[in-house]
C-alpha positions in Angstrom: 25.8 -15.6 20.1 27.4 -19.1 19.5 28.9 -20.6 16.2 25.7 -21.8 15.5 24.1 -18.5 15.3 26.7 -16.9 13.3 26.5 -19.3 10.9 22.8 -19.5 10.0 22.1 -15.7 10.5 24.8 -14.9 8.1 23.4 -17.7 5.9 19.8 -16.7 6.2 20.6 -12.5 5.4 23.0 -13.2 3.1 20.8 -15.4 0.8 18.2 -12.9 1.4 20.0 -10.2 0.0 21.4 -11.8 -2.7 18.0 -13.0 -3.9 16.9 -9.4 -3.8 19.9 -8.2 -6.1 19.0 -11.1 -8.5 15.7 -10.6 -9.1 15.0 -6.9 -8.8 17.2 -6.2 -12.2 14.9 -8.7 -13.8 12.0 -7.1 -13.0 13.5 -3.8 -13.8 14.7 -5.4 -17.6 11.2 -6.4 -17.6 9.4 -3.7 -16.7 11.8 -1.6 -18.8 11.1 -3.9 -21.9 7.1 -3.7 -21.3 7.2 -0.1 -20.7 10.4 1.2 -23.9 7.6 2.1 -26.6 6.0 4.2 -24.2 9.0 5.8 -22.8 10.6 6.5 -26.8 7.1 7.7 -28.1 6.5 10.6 -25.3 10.3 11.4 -25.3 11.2 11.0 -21.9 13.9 12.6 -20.4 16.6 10.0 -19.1 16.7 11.4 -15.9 13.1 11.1 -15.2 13.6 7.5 -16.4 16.8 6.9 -14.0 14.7 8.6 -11.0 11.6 6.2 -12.0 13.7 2.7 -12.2 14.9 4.1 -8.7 11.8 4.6 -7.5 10.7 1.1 -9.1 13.3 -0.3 -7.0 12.4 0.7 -3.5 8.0 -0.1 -4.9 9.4 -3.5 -5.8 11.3 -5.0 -2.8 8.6 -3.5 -0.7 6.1 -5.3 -2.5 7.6 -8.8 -3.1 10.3 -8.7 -0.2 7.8 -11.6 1.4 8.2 -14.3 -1.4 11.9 -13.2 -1.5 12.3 -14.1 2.3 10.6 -17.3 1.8 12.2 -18.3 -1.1 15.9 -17.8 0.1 15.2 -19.0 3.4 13.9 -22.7 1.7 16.8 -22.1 -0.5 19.7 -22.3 2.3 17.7 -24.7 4.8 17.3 -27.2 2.2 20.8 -27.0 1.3 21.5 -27.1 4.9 19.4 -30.8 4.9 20.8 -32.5 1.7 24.4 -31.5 3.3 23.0 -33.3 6.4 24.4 -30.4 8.2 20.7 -29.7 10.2 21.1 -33.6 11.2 24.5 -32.8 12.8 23.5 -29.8 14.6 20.4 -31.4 15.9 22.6 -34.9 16.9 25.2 -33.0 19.1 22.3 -31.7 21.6 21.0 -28.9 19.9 16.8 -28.9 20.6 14.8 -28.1 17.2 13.9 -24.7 19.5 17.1 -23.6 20.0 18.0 -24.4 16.2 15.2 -22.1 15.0 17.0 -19.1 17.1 19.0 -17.2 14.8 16.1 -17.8 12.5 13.8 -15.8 14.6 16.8 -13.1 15.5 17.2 -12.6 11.4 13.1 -12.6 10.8 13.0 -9.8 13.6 16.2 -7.6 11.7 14.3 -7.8 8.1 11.2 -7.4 10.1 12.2 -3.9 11.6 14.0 -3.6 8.1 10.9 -4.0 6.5 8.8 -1.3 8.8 11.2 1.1 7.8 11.1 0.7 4.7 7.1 0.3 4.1 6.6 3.4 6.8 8.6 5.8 5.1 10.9 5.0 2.6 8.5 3.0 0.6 5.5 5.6 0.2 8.5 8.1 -1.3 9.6 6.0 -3.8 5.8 5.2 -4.6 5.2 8.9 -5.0 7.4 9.1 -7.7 6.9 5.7 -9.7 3.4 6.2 -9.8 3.2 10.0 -10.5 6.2 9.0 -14.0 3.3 6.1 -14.7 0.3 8.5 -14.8 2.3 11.6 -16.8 3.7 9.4 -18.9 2.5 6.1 -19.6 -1.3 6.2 -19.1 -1.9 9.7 -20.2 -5.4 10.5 -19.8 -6.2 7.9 -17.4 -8.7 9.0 -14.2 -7.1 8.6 -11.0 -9.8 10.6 -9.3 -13.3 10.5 -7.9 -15.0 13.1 -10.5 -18.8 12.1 -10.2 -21.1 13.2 -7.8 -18.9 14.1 -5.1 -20.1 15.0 -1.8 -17.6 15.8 0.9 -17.9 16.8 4.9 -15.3 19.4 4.5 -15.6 20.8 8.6 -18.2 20.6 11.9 -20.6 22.3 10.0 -20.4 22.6 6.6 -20.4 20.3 3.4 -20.4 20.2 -0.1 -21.4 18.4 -3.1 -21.0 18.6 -7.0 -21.8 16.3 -10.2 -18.7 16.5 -11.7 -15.3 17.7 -10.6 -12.5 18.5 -13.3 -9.1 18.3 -11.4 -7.3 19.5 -14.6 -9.2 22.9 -14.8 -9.7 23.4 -11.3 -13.5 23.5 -11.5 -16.7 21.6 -10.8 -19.8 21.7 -12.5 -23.9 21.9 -10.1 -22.0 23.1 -7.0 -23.2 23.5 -3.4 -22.5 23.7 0.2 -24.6 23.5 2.9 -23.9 25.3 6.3 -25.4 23.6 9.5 -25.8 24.7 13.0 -26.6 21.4 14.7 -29.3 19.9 12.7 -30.8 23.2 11.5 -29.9 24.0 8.2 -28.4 28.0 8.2 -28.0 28.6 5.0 -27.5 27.1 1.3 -25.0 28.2 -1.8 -25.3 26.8 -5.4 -23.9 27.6 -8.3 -24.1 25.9 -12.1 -20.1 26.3 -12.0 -17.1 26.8 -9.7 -13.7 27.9 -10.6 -10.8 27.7 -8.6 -8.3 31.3 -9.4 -5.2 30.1 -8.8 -3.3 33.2 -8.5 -5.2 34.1 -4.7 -7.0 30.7 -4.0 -10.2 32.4 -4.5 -13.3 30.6 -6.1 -15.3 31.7 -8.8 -19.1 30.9 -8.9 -21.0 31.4 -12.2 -25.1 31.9 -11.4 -24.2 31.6 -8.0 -27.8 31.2 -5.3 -27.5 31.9 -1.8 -30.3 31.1 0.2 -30.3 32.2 4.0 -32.9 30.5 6.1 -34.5 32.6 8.4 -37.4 32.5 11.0 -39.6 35.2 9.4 -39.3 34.1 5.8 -35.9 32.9 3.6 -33.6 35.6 2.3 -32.4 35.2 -1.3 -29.1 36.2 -3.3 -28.4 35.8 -6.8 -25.3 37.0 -8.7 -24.8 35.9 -12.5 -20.7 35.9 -10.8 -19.1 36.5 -7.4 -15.9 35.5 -6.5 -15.1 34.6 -3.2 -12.9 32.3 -0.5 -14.5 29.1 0.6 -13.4 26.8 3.0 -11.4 24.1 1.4 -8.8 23.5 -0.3 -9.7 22.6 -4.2 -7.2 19.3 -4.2 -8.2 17.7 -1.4 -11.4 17.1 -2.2 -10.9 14.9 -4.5 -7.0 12.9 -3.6 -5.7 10.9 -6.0 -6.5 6.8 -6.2 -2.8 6.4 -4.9 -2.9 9.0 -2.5 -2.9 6.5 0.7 0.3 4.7 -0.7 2.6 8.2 -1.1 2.1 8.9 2.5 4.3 8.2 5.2 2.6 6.2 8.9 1.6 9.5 10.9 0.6 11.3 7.6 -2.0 8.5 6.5 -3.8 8.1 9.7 -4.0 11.4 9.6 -5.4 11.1 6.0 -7.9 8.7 6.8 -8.9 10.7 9.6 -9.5 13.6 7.6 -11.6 11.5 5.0 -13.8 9.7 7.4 -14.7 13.3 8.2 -15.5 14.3 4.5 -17.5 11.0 3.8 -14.8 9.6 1.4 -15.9 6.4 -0.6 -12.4 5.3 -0.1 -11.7 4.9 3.0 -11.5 1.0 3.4 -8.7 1.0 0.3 -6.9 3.8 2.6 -7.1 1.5 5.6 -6.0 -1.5 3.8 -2.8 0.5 3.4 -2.6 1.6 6.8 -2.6 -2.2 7.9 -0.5 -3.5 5.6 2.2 -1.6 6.8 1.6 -3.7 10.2 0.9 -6.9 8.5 3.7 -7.3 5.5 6.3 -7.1 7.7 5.2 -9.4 10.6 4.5 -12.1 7.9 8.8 -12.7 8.2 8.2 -14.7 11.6 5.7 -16.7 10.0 7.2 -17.2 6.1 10.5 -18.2 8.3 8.7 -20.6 10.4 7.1 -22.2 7.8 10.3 -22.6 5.0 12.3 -23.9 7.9 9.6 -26.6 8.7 9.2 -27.6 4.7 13.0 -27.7 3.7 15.0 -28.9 7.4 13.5 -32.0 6.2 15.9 -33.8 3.6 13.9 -35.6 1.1 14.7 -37.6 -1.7 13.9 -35.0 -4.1 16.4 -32.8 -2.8 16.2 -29.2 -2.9 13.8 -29.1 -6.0 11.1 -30.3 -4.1 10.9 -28.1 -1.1 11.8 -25.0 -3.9 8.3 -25.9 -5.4 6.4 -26.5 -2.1 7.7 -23.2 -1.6 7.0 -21.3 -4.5 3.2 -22.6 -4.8 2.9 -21.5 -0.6 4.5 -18.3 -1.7 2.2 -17.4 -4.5 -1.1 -18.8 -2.3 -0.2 -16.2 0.3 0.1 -13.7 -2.2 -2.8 -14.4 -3.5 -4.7 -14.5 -0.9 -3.2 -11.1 0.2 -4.3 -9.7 -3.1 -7.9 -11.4 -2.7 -8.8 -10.2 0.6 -7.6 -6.8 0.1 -9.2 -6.2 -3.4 -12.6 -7.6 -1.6 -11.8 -5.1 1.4 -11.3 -2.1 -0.9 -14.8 -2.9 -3.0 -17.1 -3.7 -0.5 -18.3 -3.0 3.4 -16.3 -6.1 4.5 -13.6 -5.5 7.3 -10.1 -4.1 6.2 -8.6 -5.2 9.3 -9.6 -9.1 9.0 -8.8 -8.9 5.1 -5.4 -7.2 5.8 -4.6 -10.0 8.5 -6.3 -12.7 7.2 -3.5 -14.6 4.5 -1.0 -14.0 8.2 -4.0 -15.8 10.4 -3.9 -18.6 7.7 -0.3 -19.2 7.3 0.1 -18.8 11.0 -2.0 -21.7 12.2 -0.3 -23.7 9.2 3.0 -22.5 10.7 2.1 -24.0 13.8 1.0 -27.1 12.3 4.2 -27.3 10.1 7.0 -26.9 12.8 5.4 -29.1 14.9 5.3 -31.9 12.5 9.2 -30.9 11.2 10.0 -31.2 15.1 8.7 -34.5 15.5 
């Protein structure tokens, strides 16, 4: 790698880092200023506070790491330009190609940074920040699919109930329905169900069992039995964050297992899954296009490519934030609402570099 390389690679991680440790302590000093009252008033222990900032940390510079690349990338370029240093490298032979190298080799290092980090590091720390949000500072909140649940819960049996309660283990209008093939086998129902803890058994208060047979239907009632049924009480239902606290292998796993039990979830679960993919490829293109905006010197200087690229930072975003909200709450395609804002800013890449080359 020549002088050349060196020099912009160092440029282009170092500004990159250093605008992560200048912004992430002022979202933490703002988040920590939104969130004191809350804190003092349900007498947090530090600890859990020191965990949750940490935590807060790792959820943050997942999250934004994007508009930080951007940003310090049309930060140093531009500085690069009004010091007429691009001008000079490109004068003594240097091809606009060959200058956007080192570029590429530091977009592919915070690329594979960024994988890491939103495949298995990321979903820890998100764990943690939002399980300290939901003890602590929205109390009472539901993060859970409680109404009319029905669930696929194997081959050949599934389940259904009007109202699960997570916090007392039970449900309320239970059944399950046991297939062979198409033919119904038999049918269980029971006004309540009550998970026991203590041996995993279940509880059924006025509990029905009708077995369908070919000569007439048998029928058992029992005011209460207690017995083991085939699932486990908290998967049923999984958390609304549940997709974000699991690592790569253990959400497709996860989505697996809920296209299986009918979830109503499942296209916010893959819009997880893919953005794990699609955040961090979104470096090559954010590069691409900062290097085209700022390598240009303008009279403005660096103030005007710094708002070009803070209002093409927060469209991406927002168009990240659009797609996938309209992914999660309707029948439209994760997978083009994940890739999507990258499609768009590719083909304006493209468009961009070509222009800044000419």
């Amino acid at each position: 790698m020549k002088i050349l390389d060196w020099y912009i690679l160092k440029r282009y991680l170092g500004t990159f880092l250093m605008m992560l440790l200048l912004f992430i302590p002022i979202g933490i000093t703002v988040n920590l200023a939104e969130k004191i009252d809350k804190i003092l008033e349900n007498e947090v222990p530090f600890w859990e506070v020191v965990n949750y900032y940490i935590d807060f940390t790792i959820y943050f510079a997942n999250l934004l790491f994007p508009l930080f690349l951007f940003l310090s990338v049309i930060w140093f370029t531009s500085k690069l330009a009004q010091n007429t240093e691009i001008i000079a490298f490109l004068s003594s032979g240097v091809s606009f190609w060959r200058f956007l190298r080192p570029y590429m080799i530091g977009a592919t290092l915070v690329l594979v940074g960024a994988l890491i980090l939103g495949m298995y590091l990321a979903p820890s720390a998100s764990k943690g920040f939002n399980d300290f949000k939901y003890t602590y500072l929205k109390k009472g909140r539901e993060i859970q699919e409680t109404s009319d649940v029905y669930r696929q819960i194997n081959d050949n049996e599934y389940i259904y109930a009007s109202h699960f309660q997570p916090q007392n283990k039970s449900a309320r209008n239970f059944t399950l329905e046991h297939f062979e093939g198409n033919e119904l086998k038999f049918k269980i129902s029971a006004s309540r169900l009550k998970l026991n803890e203590e041996d995993t058994t279940y509880t059924l208060t006025n509990y029905n069992k009708r077995i369908i047979g070919e000569n007439g239907d048998v029928l058992i009632n029992e005011l209460d039995k207690d017995t083991i049924l085939p699932f486990e009480f908290d998967e049923l239902t999984p958390v609304s964050y549940m997709a974000e606290t699991l690592n790569y292998n253990e959400l497709n796993d996860f989505i697996e297992q809920e296209q299986r039990r009918g979830s109503g979830n499942i296209n916010r679960y893959k819009v997880v899954a893919y953005k794990r993919w699609s955040l961090p490829v979104s470096a090559y293109i954010l590069t691409i296009i900062a290097v085209a905006v700022s390598s240009i010197k303008r009279r403005g200087g660096m103030g005007v490519n710094l708002a070009l690229g803070i209002t093409l930072a927060f469209v991406f975003i927002f168009m990240d934030k659009v797609f996938g909200t309209i992914a999660e709450q309707s029948s439209f395609s994760p997978l083009i609402a994940v890739w999507t804002p990258n499609i768009f800013f590719g083909i304006l890449a493209i468009y961009l570099l070509f222009n800044a080359k000419r």
